[in-house]
N, CA, C and O atoms as CSV, one atom per row, in Angstrom:
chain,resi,resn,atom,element,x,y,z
A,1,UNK,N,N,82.259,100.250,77.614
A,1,UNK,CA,C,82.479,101.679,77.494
A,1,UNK,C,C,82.728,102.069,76.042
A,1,UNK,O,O,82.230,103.105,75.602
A,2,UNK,N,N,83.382,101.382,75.384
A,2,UNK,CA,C,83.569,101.777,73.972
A,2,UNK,C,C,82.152,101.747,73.163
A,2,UNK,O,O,81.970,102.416,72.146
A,3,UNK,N,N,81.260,100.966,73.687
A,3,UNK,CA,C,80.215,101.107,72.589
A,3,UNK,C,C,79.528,102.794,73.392
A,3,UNK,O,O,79.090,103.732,72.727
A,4,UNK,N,N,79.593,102.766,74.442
A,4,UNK,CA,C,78.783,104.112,74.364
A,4,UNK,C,C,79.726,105.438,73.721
A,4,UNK,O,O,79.107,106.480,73.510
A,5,UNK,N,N,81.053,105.404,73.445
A,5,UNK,CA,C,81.767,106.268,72.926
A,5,UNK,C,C,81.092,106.331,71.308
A,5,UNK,O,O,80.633,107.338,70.769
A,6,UNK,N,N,81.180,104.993,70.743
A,6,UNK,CA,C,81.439,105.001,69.554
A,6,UNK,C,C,79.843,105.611,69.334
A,6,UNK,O,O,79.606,106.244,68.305
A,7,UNK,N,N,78.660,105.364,70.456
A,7,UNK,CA,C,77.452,105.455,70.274
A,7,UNK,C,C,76.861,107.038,70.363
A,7,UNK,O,O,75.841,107.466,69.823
A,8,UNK,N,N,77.705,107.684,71.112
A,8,UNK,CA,C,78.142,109.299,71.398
A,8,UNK,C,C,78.719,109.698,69.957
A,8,UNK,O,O,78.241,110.552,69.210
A,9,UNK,N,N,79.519,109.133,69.791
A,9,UNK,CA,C,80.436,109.735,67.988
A,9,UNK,C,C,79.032,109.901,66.804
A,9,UNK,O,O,78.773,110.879,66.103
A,10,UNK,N,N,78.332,108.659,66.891
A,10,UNK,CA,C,77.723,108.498,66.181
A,10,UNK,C,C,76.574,109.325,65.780
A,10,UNK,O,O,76.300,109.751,64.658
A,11,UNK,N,N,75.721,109.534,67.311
A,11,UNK,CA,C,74.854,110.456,67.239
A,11,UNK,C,C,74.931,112.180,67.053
A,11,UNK,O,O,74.021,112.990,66.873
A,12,UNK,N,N,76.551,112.387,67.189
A,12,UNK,CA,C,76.807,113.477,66.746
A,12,UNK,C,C,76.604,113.648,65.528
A,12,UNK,O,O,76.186,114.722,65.095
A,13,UNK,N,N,76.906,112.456,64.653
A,13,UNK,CA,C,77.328,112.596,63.264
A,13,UNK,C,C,75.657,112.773,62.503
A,13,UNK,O,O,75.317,113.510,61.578
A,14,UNK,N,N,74.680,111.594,63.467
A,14,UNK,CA,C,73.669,112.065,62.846
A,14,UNK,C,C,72.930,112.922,62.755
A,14,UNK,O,O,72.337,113.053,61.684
A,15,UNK,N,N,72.657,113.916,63.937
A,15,UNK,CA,C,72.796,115.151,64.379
A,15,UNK,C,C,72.215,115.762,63.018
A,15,UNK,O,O,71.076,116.179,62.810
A,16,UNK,N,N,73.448,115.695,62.036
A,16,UNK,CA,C,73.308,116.603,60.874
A,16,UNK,C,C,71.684,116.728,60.069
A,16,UNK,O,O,71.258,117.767,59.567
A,17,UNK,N,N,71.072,115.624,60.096
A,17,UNK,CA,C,69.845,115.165,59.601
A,17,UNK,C,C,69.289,116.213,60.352
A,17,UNK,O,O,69.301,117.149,59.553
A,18,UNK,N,N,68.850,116.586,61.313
A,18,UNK,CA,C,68.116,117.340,62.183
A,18,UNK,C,C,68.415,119.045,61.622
A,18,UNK,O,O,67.626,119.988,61.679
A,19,UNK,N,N,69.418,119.033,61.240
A,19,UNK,CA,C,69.666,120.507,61.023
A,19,UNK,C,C,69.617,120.862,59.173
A,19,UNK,O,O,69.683,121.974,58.651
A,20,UNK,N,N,69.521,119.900,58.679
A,20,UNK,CA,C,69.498,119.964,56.860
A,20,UNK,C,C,68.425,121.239,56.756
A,20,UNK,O,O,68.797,122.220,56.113
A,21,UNK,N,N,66.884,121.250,57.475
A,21,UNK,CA,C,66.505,121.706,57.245
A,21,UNK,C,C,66.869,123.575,57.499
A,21,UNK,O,O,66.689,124.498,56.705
A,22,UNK,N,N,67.310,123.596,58.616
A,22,UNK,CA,C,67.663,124.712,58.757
A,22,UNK,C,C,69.038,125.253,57.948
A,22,UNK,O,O,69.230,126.455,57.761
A,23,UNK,N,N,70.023,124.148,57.467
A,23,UNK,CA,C,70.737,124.782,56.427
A,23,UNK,C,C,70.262,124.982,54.993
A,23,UNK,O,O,71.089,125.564,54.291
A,24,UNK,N,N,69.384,124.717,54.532
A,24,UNK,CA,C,69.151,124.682,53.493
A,24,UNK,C,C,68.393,125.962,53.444
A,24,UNK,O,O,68.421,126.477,52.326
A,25,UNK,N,N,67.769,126.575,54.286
A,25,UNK,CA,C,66.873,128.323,54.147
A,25,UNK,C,C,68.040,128.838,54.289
A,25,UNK,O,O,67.928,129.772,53.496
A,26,UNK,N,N,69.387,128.953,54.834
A,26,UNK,CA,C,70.507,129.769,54.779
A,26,UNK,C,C,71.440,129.413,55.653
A,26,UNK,O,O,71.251,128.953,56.779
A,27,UNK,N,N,72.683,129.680,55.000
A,27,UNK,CA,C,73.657,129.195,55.987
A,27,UNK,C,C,74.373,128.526,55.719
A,27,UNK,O,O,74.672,128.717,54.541
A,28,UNK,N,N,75.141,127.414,56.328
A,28,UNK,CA,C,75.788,126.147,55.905
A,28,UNK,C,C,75.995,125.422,56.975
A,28,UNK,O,O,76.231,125.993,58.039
A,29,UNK,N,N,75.938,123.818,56.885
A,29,UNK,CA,C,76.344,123.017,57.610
A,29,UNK,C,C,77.660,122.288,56.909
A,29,UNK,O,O,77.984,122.254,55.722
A,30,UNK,N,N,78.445,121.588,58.347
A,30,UNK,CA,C,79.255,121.030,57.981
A,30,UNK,C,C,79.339,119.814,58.667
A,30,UNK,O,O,79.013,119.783,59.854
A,31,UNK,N,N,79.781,118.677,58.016
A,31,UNK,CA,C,80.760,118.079,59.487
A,31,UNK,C,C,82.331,117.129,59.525
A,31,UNK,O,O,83.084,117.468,58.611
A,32,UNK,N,N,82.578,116.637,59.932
A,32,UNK,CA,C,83.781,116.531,60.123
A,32,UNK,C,C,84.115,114.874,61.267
A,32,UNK,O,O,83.525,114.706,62.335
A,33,UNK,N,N,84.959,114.052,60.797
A,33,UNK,CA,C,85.196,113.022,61.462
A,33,UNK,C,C,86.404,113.064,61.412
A,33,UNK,O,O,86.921,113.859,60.628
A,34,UNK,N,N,87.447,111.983,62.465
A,34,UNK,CA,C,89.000,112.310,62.615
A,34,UNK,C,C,89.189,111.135,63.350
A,34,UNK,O,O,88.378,110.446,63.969
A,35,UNK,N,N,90.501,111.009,63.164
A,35,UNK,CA,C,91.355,109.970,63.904
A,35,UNK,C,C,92.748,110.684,63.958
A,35,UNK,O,O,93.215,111.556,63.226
A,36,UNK,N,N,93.417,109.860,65.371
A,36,UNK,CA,C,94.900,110.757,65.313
A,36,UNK,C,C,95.458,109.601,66.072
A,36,UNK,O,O,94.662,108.827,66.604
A,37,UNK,N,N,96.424,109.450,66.154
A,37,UNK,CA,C,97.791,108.764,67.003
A,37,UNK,C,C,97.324,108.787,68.093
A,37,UNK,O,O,96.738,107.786,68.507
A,38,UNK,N,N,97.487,110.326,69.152
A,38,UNK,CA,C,97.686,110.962,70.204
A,38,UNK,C,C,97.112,112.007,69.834
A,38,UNK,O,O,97.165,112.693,68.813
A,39,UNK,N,N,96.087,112.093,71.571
A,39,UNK,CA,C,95.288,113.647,71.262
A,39,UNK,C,C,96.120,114.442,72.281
A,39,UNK,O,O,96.015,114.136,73.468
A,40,UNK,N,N,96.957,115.461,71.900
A,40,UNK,CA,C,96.939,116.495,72.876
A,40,UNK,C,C,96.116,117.877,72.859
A,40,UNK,O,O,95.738,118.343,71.784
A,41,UNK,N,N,95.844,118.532,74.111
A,41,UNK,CA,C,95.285,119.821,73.958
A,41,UNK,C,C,95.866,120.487,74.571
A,41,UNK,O,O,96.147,120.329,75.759
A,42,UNK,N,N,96.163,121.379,73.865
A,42,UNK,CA,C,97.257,122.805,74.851
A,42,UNK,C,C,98.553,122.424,75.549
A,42,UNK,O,O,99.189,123.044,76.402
A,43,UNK,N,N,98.816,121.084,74.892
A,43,UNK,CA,C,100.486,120.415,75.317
A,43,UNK,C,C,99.984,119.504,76.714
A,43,UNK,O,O,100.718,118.972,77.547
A,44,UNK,N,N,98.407,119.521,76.661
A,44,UNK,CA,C,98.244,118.240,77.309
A,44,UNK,C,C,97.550,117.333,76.985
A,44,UNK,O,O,96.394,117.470,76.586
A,45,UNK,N,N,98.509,115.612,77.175
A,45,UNK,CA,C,98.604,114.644,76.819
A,45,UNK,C,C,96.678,113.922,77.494
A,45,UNK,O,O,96.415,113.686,78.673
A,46,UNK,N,N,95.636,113.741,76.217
A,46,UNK,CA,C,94.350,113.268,76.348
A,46,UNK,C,C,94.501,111.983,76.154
A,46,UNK,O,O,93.704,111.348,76.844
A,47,UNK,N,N,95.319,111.198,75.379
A,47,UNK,CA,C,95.261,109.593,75.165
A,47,UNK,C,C,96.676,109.580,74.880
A,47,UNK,O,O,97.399,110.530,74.579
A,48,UNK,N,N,96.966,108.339,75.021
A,48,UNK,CA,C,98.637,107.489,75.140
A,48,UNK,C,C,98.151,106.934,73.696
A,48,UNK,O,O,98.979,107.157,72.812
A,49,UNK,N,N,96.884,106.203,73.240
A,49,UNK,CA,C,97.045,105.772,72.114
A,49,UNK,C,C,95.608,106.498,71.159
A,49,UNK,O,O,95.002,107.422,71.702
A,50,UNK,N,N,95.269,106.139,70.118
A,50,UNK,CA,C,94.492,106.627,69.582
A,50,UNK,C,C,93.026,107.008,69.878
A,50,UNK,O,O,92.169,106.519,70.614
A,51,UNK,N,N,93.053,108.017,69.068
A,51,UNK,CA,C,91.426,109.108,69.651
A,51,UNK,C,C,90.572,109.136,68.177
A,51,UNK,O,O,91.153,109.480,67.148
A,52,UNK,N,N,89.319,108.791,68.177
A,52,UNK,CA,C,88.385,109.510,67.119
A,52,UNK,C,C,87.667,110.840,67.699
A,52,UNK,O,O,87.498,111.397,68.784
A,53,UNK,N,N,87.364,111.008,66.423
A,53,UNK,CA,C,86.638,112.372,66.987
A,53,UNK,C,C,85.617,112.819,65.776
A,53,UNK,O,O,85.883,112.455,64.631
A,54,UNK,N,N,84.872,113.322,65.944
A,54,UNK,CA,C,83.521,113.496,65.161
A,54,UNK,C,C,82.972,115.689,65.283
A,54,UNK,O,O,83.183,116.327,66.315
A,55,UNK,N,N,82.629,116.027,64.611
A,55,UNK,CA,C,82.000,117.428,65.032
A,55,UNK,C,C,81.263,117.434,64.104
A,55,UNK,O,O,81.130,116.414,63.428
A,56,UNK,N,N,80.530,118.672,63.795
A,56,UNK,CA,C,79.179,119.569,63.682
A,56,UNK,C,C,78.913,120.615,63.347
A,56,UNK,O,O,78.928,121.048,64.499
A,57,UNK,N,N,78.644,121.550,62.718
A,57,UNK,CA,C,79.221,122.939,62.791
A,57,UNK,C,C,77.890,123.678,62.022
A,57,UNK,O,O,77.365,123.067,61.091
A,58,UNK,N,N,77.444,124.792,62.366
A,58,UNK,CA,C,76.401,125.611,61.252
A,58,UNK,C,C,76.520,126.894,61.479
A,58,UNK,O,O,76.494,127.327,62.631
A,59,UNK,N,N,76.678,127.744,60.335
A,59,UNK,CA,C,77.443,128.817,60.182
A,59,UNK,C,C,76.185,129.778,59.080
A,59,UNK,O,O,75.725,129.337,58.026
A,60,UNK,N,N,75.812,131.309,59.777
A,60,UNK,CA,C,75.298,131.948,58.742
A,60,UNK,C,C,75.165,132.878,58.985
A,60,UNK,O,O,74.546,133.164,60.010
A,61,UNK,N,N,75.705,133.866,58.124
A,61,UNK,CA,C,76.473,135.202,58.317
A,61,UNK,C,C,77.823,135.370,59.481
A,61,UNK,O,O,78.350,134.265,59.613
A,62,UNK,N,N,78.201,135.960,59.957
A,62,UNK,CA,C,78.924,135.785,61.051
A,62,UNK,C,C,78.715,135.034,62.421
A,62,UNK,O,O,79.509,135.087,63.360
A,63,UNK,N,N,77.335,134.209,62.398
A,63,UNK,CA,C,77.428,133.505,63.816
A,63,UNK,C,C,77.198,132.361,63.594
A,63,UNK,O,O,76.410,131.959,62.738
A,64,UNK,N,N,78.147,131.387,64.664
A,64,UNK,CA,C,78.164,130.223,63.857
A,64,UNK,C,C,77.906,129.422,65.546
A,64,UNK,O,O,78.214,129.857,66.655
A,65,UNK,N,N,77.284,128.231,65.188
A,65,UNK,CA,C,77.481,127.207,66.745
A,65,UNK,C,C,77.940,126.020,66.008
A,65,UNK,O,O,77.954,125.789,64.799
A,66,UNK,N,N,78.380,125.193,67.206
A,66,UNK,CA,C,78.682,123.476,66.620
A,66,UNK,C,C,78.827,123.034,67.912
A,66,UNK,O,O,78.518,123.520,69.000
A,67,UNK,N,N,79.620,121.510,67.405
A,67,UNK,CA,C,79.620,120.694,68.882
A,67,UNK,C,C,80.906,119.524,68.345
A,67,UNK,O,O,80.988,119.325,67.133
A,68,UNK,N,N,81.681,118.932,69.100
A,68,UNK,CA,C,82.695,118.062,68.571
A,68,UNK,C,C,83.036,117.256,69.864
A,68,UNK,O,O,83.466,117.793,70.884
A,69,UNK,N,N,82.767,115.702,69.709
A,69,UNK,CA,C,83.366,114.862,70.373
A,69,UNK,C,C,84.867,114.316,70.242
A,69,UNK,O,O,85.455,114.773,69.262
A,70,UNK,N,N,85.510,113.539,70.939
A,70,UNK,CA,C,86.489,113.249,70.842
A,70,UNK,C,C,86.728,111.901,71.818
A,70,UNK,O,O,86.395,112.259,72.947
A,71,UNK,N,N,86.995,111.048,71.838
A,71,UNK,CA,C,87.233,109.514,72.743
A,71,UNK,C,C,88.625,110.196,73.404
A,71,UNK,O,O,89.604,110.691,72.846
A,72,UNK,N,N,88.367,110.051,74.535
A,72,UNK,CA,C,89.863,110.648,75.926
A,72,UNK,C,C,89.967,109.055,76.768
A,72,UNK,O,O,89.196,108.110,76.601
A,73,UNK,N,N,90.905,109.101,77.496
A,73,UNK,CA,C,91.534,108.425,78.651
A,73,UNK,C,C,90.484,107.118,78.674
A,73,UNK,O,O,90.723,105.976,78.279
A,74,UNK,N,N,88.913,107.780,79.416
A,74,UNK,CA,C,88.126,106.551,80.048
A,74,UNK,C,C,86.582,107.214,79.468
A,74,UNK,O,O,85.610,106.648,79.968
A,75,UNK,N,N,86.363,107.978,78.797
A,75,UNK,CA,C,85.491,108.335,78.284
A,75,UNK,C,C,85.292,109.381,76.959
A,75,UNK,O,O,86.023,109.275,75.974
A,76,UNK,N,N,84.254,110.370,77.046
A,76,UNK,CA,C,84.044,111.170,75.961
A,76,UNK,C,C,84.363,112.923,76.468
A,76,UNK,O,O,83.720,113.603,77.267
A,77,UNK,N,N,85.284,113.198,75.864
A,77,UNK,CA,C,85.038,115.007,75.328
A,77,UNK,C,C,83.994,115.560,74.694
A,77,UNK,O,O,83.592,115.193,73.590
A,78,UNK,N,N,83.728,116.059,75.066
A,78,UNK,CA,C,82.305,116.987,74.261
A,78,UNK,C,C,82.086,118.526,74.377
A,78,UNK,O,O,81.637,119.128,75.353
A,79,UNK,N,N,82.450,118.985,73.314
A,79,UNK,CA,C,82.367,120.728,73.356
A,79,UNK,C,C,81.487,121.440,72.680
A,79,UNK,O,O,81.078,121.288,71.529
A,80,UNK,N,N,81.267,122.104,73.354
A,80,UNK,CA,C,80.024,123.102,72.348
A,80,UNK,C,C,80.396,123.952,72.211
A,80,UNK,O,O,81.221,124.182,73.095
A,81,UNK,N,N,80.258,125.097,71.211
A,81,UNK,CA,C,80.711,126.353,71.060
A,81,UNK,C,C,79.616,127.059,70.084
A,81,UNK,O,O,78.987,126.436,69.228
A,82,UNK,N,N,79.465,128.628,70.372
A,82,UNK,CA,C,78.909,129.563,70.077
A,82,UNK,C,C,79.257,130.481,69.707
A,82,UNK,O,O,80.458,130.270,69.881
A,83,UNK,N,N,79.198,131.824,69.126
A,83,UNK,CA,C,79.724,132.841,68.702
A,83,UNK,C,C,79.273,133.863,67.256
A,83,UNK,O,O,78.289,133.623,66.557
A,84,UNK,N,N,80.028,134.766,67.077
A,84,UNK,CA,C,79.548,135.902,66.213
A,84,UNK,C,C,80.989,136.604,65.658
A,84,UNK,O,O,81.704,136.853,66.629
A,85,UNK,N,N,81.424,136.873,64.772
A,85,UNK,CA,C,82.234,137.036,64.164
A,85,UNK,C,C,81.964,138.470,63.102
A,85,UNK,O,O,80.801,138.627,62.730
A,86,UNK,N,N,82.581,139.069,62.822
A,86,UNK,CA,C,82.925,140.143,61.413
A,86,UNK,C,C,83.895,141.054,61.010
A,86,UNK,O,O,84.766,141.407,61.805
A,87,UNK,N,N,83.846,141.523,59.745
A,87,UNK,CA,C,85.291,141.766,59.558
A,87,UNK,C,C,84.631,143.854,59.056
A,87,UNK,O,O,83.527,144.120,58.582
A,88,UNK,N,N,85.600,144.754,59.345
A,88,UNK,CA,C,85.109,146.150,59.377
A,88,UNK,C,C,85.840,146.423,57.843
A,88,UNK,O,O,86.911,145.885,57.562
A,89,UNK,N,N,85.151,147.288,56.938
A,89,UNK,CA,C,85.508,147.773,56.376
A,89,UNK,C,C,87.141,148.053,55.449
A,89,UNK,O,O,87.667,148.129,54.339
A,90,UNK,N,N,87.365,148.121,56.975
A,90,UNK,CA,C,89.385,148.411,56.869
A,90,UNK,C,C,89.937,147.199,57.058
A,90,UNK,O,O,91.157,147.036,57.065
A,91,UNK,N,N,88.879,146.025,57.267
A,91,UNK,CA,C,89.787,144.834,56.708
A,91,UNK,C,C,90.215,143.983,58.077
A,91,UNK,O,O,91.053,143.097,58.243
A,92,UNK,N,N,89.312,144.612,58.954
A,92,UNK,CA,C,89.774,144.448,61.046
A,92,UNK,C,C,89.040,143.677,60.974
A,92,UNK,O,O,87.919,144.030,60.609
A,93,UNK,N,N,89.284,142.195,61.286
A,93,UNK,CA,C,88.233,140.933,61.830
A,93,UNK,C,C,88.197,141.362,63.768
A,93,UNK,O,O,88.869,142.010,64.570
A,94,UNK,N,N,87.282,140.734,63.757
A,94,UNK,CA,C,86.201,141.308,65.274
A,94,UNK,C,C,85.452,139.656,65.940
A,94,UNK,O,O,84.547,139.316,65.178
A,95,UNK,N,N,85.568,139.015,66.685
A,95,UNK,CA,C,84.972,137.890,66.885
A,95,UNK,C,C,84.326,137.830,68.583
A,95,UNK,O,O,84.799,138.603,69.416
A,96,UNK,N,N,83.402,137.003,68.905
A,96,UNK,CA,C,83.263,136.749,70.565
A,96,UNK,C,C,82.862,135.482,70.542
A,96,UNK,O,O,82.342,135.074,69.504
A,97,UNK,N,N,82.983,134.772,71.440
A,97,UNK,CA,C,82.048,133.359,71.734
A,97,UNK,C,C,82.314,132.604,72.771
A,97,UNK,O,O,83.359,132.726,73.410
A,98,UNK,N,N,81.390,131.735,73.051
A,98,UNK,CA,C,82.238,130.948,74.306
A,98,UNK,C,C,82.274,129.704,74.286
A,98,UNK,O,O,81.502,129.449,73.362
A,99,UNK,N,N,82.739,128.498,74.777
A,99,UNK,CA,C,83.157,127.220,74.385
A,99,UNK,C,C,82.811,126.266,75.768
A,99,UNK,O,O,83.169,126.796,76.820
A,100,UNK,N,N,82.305,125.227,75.865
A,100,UNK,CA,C,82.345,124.634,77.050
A,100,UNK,C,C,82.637,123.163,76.592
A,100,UNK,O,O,82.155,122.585,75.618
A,101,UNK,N,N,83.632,122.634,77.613
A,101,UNK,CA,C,84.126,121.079,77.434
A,101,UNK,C,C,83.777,120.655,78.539
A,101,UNK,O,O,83.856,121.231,79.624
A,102,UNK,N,N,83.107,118.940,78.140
A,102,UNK,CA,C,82.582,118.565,79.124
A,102,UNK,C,C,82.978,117.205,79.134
A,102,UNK,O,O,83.403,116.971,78.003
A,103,UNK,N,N,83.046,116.288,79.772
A,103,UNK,CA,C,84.006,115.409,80.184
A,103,UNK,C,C,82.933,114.002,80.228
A,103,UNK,O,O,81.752,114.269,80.450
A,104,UNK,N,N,83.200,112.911,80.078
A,104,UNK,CA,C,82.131,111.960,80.643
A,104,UNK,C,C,83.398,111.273,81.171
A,104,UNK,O,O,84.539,111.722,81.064
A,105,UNK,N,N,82.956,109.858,81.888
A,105,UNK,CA,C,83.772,109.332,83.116
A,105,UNK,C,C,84.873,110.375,83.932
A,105,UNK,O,O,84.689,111.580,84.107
A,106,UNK,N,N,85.733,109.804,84.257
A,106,UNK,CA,C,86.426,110.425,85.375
A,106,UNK,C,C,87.623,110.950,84.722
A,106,UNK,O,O,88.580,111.216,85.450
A,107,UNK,N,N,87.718,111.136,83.488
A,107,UNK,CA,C,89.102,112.004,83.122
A,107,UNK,C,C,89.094,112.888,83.260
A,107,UNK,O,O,90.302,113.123,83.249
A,108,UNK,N,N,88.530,113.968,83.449
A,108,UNK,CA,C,88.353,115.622,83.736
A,108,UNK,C,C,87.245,116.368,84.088
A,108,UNK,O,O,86.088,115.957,83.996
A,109,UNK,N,N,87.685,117.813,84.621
A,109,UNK,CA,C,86.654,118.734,84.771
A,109,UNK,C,C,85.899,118.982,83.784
A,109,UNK,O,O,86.332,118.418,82.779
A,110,UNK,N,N,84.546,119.828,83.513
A,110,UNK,CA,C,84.196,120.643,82.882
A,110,UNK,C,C,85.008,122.018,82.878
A,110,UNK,O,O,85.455,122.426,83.950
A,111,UNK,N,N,85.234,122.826,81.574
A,111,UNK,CA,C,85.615,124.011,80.977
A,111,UNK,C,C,84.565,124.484,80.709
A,111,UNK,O,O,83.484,123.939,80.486
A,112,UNK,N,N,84.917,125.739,80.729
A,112,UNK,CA,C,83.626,126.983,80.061
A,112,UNK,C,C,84.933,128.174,80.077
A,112,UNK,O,O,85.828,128.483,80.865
A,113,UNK,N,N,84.467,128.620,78.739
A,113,UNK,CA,C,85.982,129.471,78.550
A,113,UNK,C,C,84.715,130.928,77.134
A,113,UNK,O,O,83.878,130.757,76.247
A,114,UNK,N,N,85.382,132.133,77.795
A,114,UNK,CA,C,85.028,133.411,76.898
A,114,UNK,C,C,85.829,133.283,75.745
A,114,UNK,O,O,86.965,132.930,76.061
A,115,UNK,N,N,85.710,133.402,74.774
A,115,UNK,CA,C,86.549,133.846,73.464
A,115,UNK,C,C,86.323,134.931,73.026
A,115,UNK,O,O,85.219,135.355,72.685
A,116,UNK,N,N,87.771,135.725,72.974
A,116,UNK,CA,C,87.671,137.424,71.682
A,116,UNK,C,C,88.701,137.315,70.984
A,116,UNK,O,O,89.773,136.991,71.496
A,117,UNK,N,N,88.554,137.592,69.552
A,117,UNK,CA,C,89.355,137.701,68.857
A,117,UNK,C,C,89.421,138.355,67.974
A,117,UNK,O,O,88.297,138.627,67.553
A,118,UNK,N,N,90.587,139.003,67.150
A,118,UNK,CA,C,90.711,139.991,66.652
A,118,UNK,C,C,92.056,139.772,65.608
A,118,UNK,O,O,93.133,139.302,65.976
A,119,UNK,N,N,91.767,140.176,64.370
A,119,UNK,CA,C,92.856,140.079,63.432
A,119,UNK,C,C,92.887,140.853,62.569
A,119,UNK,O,O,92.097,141.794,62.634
A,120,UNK,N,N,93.682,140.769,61.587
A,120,UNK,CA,C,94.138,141.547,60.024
A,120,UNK,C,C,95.035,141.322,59.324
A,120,UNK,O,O,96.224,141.373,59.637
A,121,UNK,N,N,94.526,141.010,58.157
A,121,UNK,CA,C,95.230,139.857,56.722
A,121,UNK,C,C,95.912,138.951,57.669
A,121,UNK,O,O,95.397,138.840,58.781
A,122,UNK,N,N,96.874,138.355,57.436
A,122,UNK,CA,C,97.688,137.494,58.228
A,122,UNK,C,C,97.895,137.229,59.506
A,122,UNK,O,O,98.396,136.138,59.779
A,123,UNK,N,N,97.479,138.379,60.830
A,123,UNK,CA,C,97.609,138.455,61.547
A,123,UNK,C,C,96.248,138.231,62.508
A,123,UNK,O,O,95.127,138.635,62.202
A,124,UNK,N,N,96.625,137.423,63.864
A,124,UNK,CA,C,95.302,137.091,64.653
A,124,UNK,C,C,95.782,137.065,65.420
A,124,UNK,O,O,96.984,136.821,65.521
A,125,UNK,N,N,94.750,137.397,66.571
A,125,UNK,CA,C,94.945,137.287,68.206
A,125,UNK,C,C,93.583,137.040,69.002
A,125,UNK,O,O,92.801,137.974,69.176
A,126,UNK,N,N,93.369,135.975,69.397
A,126,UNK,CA,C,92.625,135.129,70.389
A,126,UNK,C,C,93.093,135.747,71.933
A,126,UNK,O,O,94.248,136.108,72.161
A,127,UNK,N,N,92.267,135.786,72.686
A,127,UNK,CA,C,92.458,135.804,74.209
A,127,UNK,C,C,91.175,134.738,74.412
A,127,UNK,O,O,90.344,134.697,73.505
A,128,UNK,N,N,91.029,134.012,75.401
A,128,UNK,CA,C,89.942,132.950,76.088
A,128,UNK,C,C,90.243,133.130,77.765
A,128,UNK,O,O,91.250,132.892,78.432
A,129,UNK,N,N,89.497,133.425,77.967
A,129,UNK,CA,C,89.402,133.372,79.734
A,129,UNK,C,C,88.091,132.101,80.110
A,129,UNK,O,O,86.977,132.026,79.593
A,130,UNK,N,N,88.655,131.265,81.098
A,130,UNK,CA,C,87.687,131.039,81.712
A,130,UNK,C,C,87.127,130.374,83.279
A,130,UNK,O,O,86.933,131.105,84.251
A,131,UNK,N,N,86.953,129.128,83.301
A,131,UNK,CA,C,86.535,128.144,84.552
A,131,UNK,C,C,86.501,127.126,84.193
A,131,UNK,O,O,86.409,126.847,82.998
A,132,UNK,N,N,86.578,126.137,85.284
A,132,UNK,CA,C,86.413,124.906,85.562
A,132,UNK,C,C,86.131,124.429,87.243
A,132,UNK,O,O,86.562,124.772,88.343
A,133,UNK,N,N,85.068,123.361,86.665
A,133,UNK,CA,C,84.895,122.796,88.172
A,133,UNK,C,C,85.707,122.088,88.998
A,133,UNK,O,O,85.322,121.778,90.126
């Protein structure tokens, strides 16, 4: 099981090759690798001992998608996310998108969750509604 995790991490990471071309006419890519102790999400406990995690990200003008793995319990996390973002005149950030986590082996459901959000200078507010199977 660990080699298909590490083999999942991996192909995220290469991923990026596939998209150079489309960042380079506009936009930006990013990506991002991680390690932690303990993964929690939302004050719940994903691993007792250590998690890698890998993501993805391409961003141009206000709409951006990506994707980010993470090693859990007995398998892989995997999220995708989408969205559109901007900020008004008077300085009011404005955002929407939606996010889906998807689970491999038997540690969890799939998520699919709405995102809106809304801020100014210092201040932000997220709401996410969503489902699971």
């Amino acid at each position: 099981m660990r080699t298909f995790k590490l083999t999942a991490i991996t192909a995220t990471l290469l991923a990026a090759s596939s998209f150079s071309q489309l960042a380079s006419a506009e936009g930006s890519l990013s990506a991002n690798i991680g390690y932690v102790s303990e993964y929690h999400f939302r004050g719940i406990q994903q691993t007792g001992a250590g998690s890698t995690s890998a993501g993805l990200d391409y961003e141009n003008g206000g709409f951006y998608v990506g994707t980010w793995a993470a090693d859990v319990a007995d398998g892989l996390e995997v999220d995708f996310y989408a969205g559109y973002g901007f900020e008004l005149d008077s300085g009011i950030a404005l955002g929407a998108g939606v996010t889906t986590y998807q689970y491999t082996g038997d540690f969890d459901s799939a998520y699919n969750e709405i995102n809106l959000s809304a801020g100014y200078e210092m201040f932000s507010f997220e709401y996410s509604v969503g489902t699971w199977d």
